[in-house]
Structure formats: structure tokens, C-alpha cells
RODO-2510 file (C-alpha; in nm, 4 decimals, decimal comma):
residues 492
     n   res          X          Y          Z
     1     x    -5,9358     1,1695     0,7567
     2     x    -5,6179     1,1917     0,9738
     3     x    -5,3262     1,4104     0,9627
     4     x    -5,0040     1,3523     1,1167
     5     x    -4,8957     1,6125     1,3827
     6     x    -4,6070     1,7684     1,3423
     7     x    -4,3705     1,9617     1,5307
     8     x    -4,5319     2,3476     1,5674
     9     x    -4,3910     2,5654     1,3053
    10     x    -4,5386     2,8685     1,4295
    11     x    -4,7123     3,0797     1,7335
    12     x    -5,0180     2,9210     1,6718
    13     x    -4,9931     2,6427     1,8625
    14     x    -4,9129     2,8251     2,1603
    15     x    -5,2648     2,8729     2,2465
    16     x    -5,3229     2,5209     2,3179
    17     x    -5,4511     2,3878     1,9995
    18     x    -5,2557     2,3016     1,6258
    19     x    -5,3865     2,4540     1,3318
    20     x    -5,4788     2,2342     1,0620
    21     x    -5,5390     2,4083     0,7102
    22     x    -5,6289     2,2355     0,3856
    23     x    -5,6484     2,4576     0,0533
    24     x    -5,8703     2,4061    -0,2742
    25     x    -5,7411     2,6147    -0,5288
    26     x    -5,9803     2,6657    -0,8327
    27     x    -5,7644     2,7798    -1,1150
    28     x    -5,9260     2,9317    -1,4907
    29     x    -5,7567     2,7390    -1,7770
    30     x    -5,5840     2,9394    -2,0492
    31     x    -5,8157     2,8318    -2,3197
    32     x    -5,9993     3,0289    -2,5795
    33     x    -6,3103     2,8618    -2,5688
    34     x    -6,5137     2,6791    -2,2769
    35     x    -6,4774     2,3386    -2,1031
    36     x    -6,7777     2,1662    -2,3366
    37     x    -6,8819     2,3854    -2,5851
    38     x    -6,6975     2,6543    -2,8339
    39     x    -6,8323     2,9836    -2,6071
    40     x    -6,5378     3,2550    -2,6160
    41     x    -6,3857     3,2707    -2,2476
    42     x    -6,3310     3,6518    -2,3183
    43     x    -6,3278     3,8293    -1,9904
    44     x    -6,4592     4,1379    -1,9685
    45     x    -6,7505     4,1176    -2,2090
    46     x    -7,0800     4,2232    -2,2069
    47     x    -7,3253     4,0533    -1,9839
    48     x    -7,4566     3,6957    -2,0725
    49     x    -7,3024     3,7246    -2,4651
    50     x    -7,0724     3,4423    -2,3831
    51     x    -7,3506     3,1558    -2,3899
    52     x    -7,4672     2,9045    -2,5918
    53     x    -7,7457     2,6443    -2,5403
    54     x    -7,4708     2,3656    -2,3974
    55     x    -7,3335     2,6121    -2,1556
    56     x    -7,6706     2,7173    -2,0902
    57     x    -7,7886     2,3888    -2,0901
    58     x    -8,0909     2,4065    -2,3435
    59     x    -8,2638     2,1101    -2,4305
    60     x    -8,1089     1,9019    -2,6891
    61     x    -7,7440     2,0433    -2,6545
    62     x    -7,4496     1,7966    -2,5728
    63     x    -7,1518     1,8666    -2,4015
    64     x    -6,7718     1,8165    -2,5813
    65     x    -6,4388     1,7756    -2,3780
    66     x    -6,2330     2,1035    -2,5029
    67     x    -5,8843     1,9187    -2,5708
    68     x    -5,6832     2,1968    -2,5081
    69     x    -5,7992     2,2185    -2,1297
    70     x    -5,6989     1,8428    -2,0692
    71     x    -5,4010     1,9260    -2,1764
    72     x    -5,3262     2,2075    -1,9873
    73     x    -5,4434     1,9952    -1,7021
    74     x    -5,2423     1,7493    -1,7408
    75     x    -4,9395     1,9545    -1,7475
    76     x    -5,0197     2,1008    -1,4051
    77     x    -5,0886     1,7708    -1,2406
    78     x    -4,7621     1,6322    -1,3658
    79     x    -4,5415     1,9831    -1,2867
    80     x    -4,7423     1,8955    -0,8988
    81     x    -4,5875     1,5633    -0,9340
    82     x    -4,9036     1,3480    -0,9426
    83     x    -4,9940     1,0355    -1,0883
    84     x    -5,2148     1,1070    -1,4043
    85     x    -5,4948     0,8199    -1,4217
    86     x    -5,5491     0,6747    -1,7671
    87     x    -5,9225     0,6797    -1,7040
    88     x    -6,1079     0,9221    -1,5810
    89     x    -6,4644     1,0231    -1,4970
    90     x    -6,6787     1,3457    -1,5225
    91     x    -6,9783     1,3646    -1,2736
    92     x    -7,3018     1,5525    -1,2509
    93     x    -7,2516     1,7717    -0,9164
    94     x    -7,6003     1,8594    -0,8304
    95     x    -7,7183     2,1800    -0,6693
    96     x    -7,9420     2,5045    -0,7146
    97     x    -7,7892     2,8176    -0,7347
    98     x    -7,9272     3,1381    -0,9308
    99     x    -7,6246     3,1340    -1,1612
   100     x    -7,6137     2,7597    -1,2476
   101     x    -7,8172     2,7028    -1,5735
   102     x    -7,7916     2,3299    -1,5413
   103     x    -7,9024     2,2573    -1,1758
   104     x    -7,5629     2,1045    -1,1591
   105     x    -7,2200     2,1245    -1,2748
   106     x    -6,9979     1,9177    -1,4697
   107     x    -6,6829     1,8070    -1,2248
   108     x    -6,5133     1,4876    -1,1643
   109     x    -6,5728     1,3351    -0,8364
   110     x    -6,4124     0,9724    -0,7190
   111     x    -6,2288     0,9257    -1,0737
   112     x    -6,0074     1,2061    -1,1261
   113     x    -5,7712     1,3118    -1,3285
   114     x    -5,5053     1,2949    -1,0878
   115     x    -5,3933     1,2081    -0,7626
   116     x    -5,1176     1,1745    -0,5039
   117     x    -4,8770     1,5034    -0,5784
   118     x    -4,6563     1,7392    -0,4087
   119     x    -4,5730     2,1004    -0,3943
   120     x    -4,2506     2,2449    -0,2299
   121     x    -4,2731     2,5636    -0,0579
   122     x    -3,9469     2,6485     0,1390
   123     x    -3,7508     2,5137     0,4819
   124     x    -3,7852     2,5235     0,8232
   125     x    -3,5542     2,8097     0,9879
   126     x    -3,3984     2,4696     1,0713
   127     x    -3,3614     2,3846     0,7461
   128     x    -3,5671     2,0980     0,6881
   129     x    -3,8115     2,0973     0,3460
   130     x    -4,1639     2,1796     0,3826
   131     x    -4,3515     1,9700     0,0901
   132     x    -4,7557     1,9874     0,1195
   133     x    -4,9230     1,7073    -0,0574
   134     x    -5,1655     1,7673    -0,3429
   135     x    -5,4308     1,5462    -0,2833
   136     x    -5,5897     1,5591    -0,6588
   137     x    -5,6190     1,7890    -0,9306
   138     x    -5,9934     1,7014    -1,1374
   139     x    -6,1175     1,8858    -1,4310
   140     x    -6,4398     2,1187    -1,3885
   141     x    -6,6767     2,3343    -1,5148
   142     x    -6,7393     2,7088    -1,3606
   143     x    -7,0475     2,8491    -1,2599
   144     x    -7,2119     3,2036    -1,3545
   145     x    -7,1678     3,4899    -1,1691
   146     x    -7,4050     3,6916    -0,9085
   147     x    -7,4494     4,0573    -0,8858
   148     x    -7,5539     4,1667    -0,6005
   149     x    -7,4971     4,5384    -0,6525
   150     x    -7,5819     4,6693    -0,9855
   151     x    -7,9664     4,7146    -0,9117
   152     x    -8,0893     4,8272    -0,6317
   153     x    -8,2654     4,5667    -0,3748
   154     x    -8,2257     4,2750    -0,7018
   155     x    -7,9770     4,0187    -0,7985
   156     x    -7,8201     4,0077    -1,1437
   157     x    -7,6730     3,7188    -1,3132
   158     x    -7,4245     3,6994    -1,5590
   159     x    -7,3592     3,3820    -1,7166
   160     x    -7,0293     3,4371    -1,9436
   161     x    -6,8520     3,2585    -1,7130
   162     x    -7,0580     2,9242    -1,7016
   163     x    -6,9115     2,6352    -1,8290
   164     x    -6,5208     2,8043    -1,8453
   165     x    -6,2767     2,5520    -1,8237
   166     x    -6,1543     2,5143    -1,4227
   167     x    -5,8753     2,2731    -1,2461
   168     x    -5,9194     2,2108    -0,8838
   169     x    -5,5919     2,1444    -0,7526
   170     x    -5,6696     2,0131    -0,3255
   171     x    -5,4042     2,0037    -0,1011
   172     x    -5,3854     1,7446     0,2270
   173     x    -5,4164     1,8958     0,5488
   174     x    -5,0591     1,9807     0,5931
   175     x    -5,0495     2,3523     0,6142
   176     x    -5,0308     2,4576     0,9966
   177     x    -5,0414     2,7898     0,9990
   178     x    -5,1421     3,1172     0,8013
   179     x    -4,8177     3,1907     0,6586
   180     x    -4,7722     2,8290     0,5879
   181     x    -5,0984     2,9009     0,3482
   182     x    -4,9573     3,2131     0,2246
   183     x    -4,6422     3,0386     0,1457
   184     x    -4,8174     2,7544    -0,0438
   185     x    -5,0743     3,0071    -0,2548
   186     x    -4,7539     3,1786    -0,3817
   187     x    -4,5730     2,9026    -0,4815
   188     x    -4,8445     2,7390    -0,6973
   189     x    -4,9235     3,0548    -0,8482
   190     x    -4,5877     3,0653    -0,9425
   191     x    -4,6016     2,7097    -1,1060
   192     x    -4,8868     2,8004    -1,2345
   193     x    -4,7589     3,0832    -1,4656
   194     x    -4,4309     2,9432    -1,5525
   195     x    -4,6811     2,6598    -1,6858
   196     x    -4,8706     2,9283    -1,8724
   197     x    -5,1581     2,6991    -1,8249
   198     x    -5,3241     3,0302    -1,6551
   199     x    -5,3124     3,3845    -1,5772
   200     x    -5,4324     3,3134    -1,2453
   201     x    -5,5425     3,6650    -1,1895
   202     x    -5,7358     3,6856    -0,8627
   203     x    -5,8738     4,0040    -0,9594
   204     x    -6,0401     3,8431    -1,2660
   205     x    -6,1346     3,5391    -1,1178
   206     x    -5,8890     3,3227    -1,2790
   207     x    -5,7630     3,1924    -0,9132
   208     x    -5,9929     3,1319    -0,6186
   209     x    -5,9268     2,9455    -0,2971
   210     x    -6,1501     2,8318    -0,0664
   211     x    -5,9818     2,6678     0,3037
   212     x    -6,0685     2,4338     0,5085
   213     x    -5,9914     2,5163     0,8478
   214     x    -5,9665     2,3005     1,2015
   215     x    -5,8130     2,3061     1,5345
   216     x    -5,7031     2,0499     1,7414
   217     x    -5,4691     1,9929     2,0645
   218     x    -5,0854     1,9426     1,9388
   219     x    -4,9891     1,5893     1,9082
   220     x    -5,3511     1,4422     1,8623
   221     x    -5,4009     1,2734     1,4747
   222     x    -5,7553     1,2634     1,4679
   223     x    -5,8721     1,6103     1,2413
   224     x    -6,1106     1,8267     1,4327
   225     x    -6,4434     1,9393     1,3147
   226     x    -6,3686     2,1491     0,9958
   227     x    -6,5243     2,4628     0,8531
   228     x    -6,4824     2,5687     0,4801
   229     x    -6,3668     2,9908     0,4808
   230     x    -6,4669     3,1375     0,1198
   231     x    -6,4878     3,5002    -0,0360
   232     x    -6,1394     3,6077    -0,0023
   233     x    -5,9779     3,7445    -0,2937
   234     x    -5,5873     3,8090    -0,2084
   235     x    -5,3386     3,6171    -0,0490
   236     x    -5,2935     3,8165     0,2439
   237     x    -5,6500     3,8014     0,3141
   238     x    -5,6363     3,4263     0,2900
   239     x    -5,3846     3,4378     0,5796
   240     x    -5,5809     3,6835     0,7660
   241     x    -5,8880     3,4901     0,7177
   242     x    -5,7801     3,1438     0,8188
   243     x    -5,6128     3,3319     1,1859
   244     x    -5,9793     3,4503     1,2217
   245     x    -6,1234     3,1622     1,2053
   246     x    -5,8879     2,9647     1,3651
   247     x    -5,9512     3,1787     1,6706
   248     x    -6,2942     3,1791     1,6435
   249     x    -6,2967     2,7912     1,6430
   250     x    -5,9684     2,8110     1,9138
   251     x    -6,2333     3,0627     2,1596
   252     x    -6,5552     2,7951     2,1194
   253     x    -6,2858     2,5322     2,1745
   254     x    -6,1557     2,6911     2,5341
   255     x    -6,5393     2,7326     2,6103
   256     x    -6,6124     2,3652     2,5920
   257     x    -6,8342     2,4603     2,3051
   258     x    -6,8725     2,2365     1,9393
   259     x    -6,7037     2,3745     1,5941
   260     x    -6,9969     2,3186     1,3299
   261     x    -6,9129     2,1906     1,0300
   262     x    -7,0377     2,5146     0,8024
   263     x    -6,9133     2,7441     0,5132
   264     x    -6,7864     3,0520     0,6029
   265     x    -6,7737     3,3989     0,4705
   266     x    -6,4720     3,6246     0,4830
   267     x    -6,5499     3,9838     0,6102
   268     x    -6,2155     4,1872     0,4796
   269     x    -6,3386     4,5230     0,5741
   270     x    -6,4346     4,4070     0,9208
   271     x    -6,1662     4,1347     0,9536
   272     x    -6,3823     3,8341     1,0692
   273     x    -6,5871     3,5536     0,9252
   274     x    -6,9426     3,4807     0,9719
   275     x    -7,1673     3,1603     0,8996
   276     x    -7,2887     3,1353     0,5546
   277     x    -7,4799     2,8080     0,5539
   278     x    -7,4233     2,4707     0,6638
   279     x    -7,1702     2,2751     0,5160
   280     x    -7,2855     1,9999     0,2947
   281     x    -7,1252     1,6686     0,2236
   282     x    -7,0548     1,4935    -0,0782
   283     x    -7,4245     1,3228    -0,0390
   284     x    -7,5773     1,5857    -0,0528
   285     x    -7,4574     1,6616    -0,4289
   286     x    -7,5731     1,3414    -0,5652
   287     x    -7,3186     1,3069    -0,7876
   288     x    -7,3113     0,9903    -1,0745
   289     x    -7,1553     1,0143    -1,4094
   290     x    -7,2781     1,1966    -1,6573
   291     x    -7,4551     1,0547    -1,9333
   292     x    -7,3548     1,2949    -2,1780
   293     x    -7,0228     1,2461    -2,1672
   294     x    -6,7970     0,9175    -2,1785
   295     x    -6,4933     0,8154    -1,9579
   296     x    -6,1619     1,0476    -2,0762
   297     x    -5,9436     0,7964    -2,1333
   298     x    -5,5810     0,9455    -2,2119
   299     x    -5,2533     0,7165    -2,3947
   300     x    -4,9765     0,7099    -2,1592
   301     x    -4,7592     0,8010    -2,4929
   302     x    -4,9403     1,1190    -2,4786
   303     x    -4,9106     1,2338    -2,1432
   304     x    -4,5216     1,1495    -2,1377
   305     x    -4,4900     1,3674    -2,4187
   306     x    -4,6753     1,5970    -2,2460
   307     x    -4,3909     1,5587    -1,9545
   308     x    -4,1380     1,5867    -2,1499
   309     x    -4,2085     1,8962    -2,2759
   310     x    -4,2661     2,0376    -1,9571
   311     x    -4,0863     2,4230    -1,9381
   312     x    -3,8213     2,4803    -1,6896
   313     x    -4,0116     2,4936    -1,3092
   314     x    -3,8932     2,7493    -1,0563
   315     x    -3,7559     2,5653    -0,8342
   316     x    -3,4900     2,4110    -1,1492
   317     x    -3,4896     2,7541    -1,2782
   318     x    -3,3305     2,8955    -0,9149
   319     x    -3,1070     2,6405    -0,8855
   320     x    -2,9694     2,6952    -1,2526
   321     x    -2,9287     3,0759    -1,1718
   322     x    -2,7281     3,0148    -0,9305
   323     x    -2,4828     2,7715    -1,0257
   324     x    -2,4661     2,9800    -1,4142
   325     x    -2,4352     3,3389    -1,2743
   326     x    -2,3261     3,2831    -0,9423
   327     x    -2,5966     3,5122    -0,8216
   328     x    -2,6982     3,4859    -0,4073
   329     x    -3,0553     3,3846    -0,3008
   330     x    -3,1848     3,6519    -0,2467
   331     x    -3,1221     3,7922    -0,6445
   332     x    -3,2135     3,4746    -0,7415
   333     x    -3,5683     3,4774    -0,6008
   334     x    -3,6090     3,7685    -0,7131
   335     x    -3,5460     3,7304    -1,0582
   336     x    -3,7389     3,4064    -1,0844
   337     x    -4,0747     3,5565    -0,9344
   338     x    -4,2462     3,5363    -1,2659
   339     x    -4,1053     3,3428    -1,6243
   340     x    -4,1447     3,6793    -1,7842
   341     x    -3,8741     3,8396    -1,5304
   342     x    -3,6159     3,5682    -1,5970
   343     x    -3,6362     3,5240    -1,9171
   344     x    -3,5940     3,9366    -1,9316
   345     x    -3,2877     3,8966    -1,6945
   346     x    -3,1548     3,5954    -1,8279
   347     x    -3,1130     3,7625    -2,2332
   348     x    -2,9480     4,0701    -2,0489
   349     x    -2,7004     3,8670    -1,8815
   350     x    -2,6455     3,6680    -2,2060
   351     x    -2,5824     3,9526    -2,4201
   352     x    -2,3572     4,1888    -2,1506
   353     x    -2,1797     3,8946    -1,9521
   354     x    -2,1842     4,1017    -1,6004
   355     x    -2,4831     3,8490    -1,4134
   356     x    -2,4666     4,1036    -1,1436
   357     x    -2,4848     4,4233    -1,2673
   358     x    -2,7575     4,3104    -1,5402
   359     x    -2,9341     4,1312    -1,1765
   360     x    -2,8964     4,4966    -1,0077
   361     x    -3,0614     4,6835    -1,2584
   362     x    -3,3534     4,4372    -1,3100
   363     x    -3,4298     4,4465    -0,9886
   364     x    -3,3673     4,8001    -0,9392
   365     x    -3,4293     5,0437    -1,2227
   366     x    -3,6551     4,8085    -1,4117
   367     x    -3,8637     4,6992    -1,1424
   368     x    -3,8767     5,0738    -1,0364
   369     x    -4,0573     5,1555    -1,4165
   370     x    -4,2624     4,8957    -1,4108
   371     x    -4,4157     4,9473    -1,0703
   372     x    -4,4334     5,3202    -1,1558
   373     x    -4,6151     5,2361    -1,4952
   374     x    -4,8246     4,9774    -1,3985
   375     x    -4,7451     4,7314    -1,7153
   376     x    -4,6068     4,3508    -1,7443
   377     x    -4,2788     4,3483    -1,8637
   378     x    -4,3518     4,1593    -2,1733
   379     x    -4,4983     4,5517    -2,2796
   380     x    -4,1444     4,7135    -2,1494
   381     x    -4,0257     4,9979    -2,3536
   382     x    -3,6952     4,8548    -2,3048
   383     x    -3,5768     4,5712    -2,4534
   384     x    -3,3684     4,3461    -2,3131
   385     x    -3,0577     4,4058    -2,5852
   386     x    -3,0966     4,7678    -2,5018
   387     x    -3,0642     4,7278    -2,1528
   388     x    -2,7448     4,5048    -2,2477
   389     x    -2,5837     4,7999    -2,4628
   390     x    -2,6528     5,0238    -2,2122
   391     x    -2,4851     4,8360    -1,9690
   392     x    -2,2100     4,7564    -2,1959
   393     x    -2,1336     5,1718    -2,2797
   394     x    -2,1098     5,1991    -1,8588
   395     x    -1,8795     4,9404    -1,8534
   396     x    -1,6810     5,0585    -2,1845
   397     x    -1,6721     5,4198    -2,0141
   398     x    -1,8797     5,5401    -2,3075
   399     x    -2,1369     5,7033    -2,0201
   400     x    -2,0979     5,7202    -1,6854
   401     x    -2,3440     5,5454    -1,4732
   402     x    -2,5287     5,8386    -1,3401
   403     x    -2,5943     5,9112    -1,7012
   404     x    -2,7160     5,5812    -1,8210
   405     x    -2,9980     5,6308    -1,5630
   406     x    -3,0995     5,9645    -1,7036
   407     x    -3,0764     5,7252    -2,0991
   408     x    -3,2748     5,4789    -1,8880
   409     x    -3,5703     5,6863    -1,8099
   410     x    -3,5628     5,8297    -2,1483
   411     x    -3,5308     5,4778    -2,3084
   412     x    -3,8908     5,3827    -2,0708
   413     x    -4,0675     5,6404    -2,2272
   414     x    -3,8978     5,6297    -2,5656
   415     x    -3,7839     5,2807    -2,6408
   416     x    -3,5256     5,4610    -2,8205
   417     x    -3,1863     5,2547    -2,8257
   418     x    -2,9003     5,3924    -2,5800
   419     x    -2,6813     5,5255    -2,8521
   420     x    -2,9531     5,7119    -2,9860
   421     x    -3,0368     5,9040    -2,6413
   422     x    -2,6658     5,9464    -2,5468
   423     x    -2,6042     6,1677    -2,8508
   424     x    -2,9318     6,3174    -2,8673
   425     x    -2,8918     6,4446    -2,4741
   426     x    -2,5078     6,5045    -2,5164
   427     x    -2,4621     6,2162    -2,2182
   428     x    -2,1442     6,0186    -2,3550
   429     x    -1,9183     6,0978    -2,1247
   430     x    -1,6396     6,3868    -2,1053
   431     x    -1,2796     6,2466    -2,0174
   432     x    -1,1313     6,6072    -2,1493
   433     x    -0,9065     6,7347    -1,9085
   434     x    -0,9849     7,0908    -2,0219
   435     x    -1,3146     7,0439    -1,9803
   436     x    -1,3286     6,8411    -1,6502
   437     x    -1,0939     7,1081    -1,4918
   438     x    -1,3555     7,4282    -1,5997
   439     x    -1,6414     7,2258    -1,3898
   440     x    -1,4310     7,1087    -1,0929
   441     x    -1,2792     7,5006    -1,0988
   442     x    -1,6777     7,6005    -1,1123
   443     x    -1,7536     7,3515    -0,8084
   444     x    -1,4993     7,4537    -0,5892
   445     x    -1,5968     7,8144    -0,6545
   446     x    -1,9637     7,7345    -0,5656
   447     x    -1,8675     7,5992    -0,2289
   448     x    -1,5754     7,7860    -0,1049
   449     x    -1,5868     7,6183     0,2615
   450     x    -1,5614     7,2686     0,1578
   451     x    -1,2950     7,3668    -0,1116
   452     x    -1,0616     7,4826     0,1794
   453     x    -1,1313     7,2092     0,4041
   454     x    -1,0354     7,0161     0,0940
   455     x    -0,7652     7,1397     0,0058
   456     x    -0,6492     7,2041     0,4394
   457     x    -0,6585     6,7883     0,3827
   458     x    -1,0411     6,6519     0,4376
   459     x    -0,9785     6,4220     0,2328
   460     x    -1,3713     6,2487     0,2781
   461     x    -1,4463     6,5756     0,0793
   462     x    -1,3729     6,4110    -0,2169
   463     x    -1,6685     6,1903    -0,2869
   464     x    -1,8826     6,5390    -0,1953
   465     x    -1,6956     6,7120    -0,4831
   466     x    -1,6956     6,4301    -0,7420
   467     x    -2,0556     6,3994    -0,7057
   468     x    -2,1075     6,7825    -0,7312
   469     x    -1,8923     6,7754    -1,0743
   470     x    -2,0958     6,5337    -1,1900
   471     x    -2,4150     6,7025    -1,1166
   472     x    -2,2541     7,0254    -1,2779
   473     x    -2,1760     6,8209    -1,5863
   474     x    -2,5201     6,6775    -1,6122
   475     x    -2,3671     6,3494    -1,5410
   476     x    -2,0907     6,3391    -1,8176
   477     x    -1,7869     6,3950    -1,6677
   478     x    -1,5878     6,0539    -1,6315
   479     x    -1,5988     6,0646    -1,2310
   480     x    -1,2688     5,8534    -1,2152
   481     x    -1,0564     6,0897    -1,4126
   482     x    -1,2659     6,3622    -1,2140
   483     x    -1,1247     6,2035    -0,8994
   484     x    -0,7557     6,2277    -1,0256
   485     x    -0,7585     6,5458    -1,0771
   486     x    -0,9113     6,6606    -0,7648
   487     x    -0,5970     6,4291    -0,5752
   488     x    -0,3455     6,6191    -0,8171
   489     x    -0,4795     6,9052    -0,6754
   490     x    -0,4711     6,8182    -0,3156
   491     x    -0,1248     6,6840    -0,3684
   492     x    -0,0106     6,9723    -0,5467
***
């Protein structure tokens, strides 16, 4: 295969050779049950509970296409922009691991599912779009799972996971560099979950990438020799795992040594990669169609209605953001980084018609209790038409904002409705002159020195003194009247 060089888009090619990165991206479906047989896909459950004699592969047992995960498929080749093939073909991948009951695993191989897609995942600081091609997205089976660490000196297996429902979504060779990869991972994970065709949780094995790595002088079109860099389970250690072995294959390179083509194990704690066997090629698997299973053959009626009911994609989603609430791109990245977060933002705005301030406290004071607590926000405390009221009593000087942040925590632990807390705390907001003047006359008598240089015309005093009265008042003096009367003073 060839890639077209490109102009470098990073440091990398400053060493004398182009990066060349290619990702497969193994993504768990959001189904219930397994890819051919009515197992639970539970995660999290007991040890080797999760089988049946198809998964398992029993003698006698026959394998049956779970609907649900071709259409889930389907939708995330056609949100990638591919071409979905009427007809296509699962395959008998053949090889011997410990936690592969069948001796081989159900894929599809030269008739996939799809083909021929995109994915777009920013600009050049020039400006110019940065789409990496998809080459296909296939349906597969996964595999069990080895533990090497729960007895001593022995290997475990756990075989829940064989036979879950998988899409392998492979990109061309267009990334060319480690950020580039980064940059690409991110972007289909958000597709991904605005899809809701997965959780892709990397922590639960939901999303797994493996990349194929190679080096090569700039401007040559012929691919170097690649090697295949597994076991990395984060983003950033994707990017930091594809620079290692770029400049391990960069250092054999400048040595006039040979890349081998070989899979390659990710060392995070050490930060470097290490041979794990030799690389094999698609021979080597013996694939051929299985007999169990016929052609999945799909009506074009079908998948149209399938794209036609597509959701709302990021990249539509930012774009509508910003021309509806005239937000800047910065907010509205921010707000689109998951479905759950817009659609949170988005009802806000709706119901308090202030885009930015509902914008500033999503990405402030929410984001703030969610990190802090740990849960999605489809679990928040707060709902999104309390936020709104809230917002709306700031702007109809019911509280003053320093208050509604003291309602706000209350409300995250609560879930009790603004109103509620305002009363129950005593924060609705004093405008009483009477009252005002007793905690500015306590302030000033607290802090004598900036009093006099107040009132001997240090005017930048002020803000100090507001924010003081509204400490004093436990945030419920109205700070502008607050500020009026401290000038009357002054002046007077």
C-alpha cells in the first residue's frame, strides 16, 4: 500500500524521516446480548457465567446474527461516511489463543460491511481541514480474556467476553504524527457516543486501538516496513506509544539497520515498547467463509432509514451552537464534548434565554461538581430547569450571584429546587436600606484603615468593601444598591 506524503504537520519529521500512523479501533457494541448467540454482555460479572455452548463453541451449536448489532453498525459506518455494501460476508479468522474457545473467530475479512469513509478531526494552524480516511468498518466477534495475575505463576481465563458484539473501524495511513492520533481517537470517540452505539469505555474494554506504525524519508510514497503497537489503554498513552516506536524504528533506520514487521507491546510504566511476536499476515489466518452462517444481505430501504434517523453529529451540533446562541469556539467545544453535556446546556439555555451565562455555569460550577463527585451528568442532582430558575432569580435580583453559588452547592447535594434553598438558608437577597447600611456601618468599623482611605478618596476601595458587605451578609445584600450607598457616602 502507498500513502501520499504530505506536507510535515509536526516536529517529527525533522529527524529525517515522516511518520506514517494507521489506527484500528475495536469498539464494544451497545447490545444486550452477544454477536451470535443470546449470552448477556453484562460487564462486570462473575467469571465464565456469560457463556453458552455457541459462544463457547460446543458441538452442535449454531451461530445467529444479533440484529441489533448490525444495526448499530451500520449507523457508525454511515455517521463515518462510508459506503454500506448490500452484501456482506462473515469469515472464519483462524488462530490459537488460550481464550478463544473456537480456534478462530467470527470477523469479516474481504466482504465487509463497509468501506471508503471519512472522519474530520480539526485544521491545520493554516487552516486547511485534516480528514483521515476510514478504510472499512466490518462486524466481529471478541475474544475471552487472560489473567495473568490472579494466581500465582498460572494463567486464568475468563470467557464472558467471547463472542460480544465488536466493530472494527481502520483508518488509512494518514495520521503523521502522535497528536494527529490523539486528535483522531478523540474525535471518533466522540461520534461514537453521540451515536450511542457504545460506551466506549477504555477502562472496560469497550474501546481498544491497536496502531500501525512506519517511518519513511519525507516526500517518498512507498510505506515503510510497518510494526503493529498494542496494550495501551488511554489516549495519551497511544500518543506516547506511537513517538516510542517511531523512534525506535527512526534509531534502526539512522543505523542502516531493517524495521521487522512484528507486534509490539506497550510498556506504560517504563515508556517503551518491546517485541511481542512476529507479525502475521492475512495468510496466516486462513480465513474462508463460514459455513454456519450465510451472506448478510441488508435492503437499501433499510439502511436509508437507518440514515435518516441518524442523531445530530458533533461537528452539526457545533456549528448549530454557534449560529443559535452566538457562543465562541472555545464554549462551543466545550459544551459539545459529550451528547449528555449539550443536551444539559442546551434545555438551560432554552428555559433562561441568557446562552452565555447558562454556557458559564455549565462549564464552570457544573463541571466543577461533577469532577468533584465523580458521576455522569445524566445522575446530576441538578436538573437542568433548576439550574434555569436559579439563573433566572440572579438575573431577576431575587439572589445575588454569590448566593446562588452557596443554593448551587446545596442544590448538588440536595436536588432541592432554588426557591426551596433560598428561603430555607435566608439567601434571597436584602435591598433594605436599613439593613444594608447596619452591615456596611459594621464593615467599615472592622477595617478602620481602608474606611479612611475610602472615604480620603481611594476610590478602588470600593470593590474591597462591597465584597466585604457581602461576605458580612452571607451573600444577601444586593451588591449594586450596596455600591450606591457606599458612593453616597463618599460623596457626602
Amino acid at each position: 500500500m502507498t500513502a501520499p506524503p504530505r506536507e510535515p504537520r509536526s516536529a517529527e519529521a525533522a529527524a529525517g524521516y515522516e511518520m506514517v500512523v494507521g489506527l484500528e479501533v475495536h469498539v464494544q457494541l451497545n447490545t444486550l446480548t452477544k454477536a451470535f448467540c443470546n449470552c448477556s454482555t453484562d460487564f462486570g460479572a462473575a467469571p465464565n457465567v456469560n457463556t453458552c455452548p455457541v459462544c463457547l463453541a460446543l458441538p452442535g451449536s449454531l451461530p445467529v446474527v444479533n440484529a441489533r448489532a448490525v444495526e448499530l453498525a451500520t449507523r457508525a459506518a454511515l455517521a463515518l461516511e462510508c459506503a454500506v455494501n448490500a452484501t456482506s460476508v462473515f469469515a472464519r479468522k483462524n488462530y490459537f489463543y488460550p481464550d478463544l474457545p473456537k480456534g478462530y473467530q467470527i470477523t469479516q475479512y474481504d466482504q465487509p460491511l463497509a468501506t471508503g469513509g471519512c472522519l474530520r478531526i480539526g485544521a491545520t494552524p493554516e487552516g486547511a481541514p485534516v480528514s483521515i480516511g476510514v478504510t472499512r468498518v466490518h462486524i466481529e466477534e471478541d475474544a475471552g480474556k487472560s489473567i495473568h495475575d490472579r494466581f500465582p505463576g498460572a494463567t486464568a481465563i475468563d470467557l464472558n467476553r467471547a463472542g460480544v458484539p465488536l466493530i472494527e473501524i481502520v483508518s488509512e495511513p494518514d495520521l503523521r504524527s502522535a497528536a494527529e492520533a490523539g486528535a483522531y481517537l478523540r474525535a471518533l470517540k466522540q461520534l461514537l457516543e453521540y451515536l450511542d452505539v457504545s460506551d466506549v469505555s477504555m477502562e472496560e474494554g469497550s474501546l481498544r486501538v491497536d496502531a500501525n506504525v512506519s517511518a519513511r524519508p519525507p516526500g517518498e510514497v512507498q510505506l515503510g516496513t510497518k510494526t503493529e503497537v498494542k496494550n495501551m489503554n488511554s489516549f495519551s498513552g497511544v500518543e506516547r506509544a506511537i513517538q516510542a516506536e517511531f523512534a525506535r524504528q527512526c534509531a534502526l533506520l539512522a543505523r542502516g539497520e531493517r524495521v521487522e514487521q512484528q507486534t509490539m507491546l506497550w510498556d506504560g510504566v517504563r515508556g517503551h515498547v518491546r517485541p511481542a511476536r512476529t507479525k502475521e499476515g492475512s495468510d496466516d489466518y486462513r480465513y474462508f467463509p463460514d459455513p454456519d452462517l450465510p451472506p448478510l444481505v441488508l435492503d437499501p430501504d433499510w439502511v436509508e432509514e437507518i440514515r435518516k434517523h441518524l442523531p445530530e453529529l458533533p461537528d452539526a451540533r457545533r456549528t448549530r451552537f454557534a449560529a443559535e446562541y452566538a457562543l465562541g469556539e472555545y464554549d462551543v467545544q466545550e459544551l459539545c464534548t459529550s451528547p449528555a453535556v449539550a443536551d444539559y446546556f442546551e434545555s438551560v439555555a432554552r428555559q433562561h434565554k441568557d446562552p452565555k451565562a447558562a454556557a458559564n455555569w455549565v462549564m464552570g460550577e457544573v463541571r466543577a461538581a461533577l469532577n468533584a463527585s465523580g458521576i455522569p451528568i445524566t445522575q446530576f442532582r441538578v436538573r437542568p430547569a433548576d439550574l434555569a430558575q436559579l439563573l433566572n432569580m440572579v438575573r431577576d435580583g431575587i439572589v445575588s450571584h454569590s448566593a446562588a453559588k452557596q443554593i448551587f452547592a446545596i442544590m448538588v447535594r440536595s436536588g432541592d429546587r432554588p426557591e426551596q434553598v433560598a428561603e430555607r438558608v435566608g439567601l434571597v437577597k436584602v435591598g433594605d436600606d436599613a439593613a444594608l447600611a447596619d452591615w456596611i456601618d459594621q464593615v467599615l468599623a472592622e477595617h478602620p484603615a481602608e474606611a479612611l482611605r475610602y472615604a480620603n478618596g481611594e476610590k478602588k476601595l470600593q470593590g474591597v468593601l462591597v465584597g466585604l458587605v457581602m461576605k458580612k451578609s452571607n451573600g444577601r445584600a444586593d451588591p449594586k444598591r450596596v455600591n450606591q450607598l457606599l458612593a453616597a457616602r463618599s460623596s457626602g
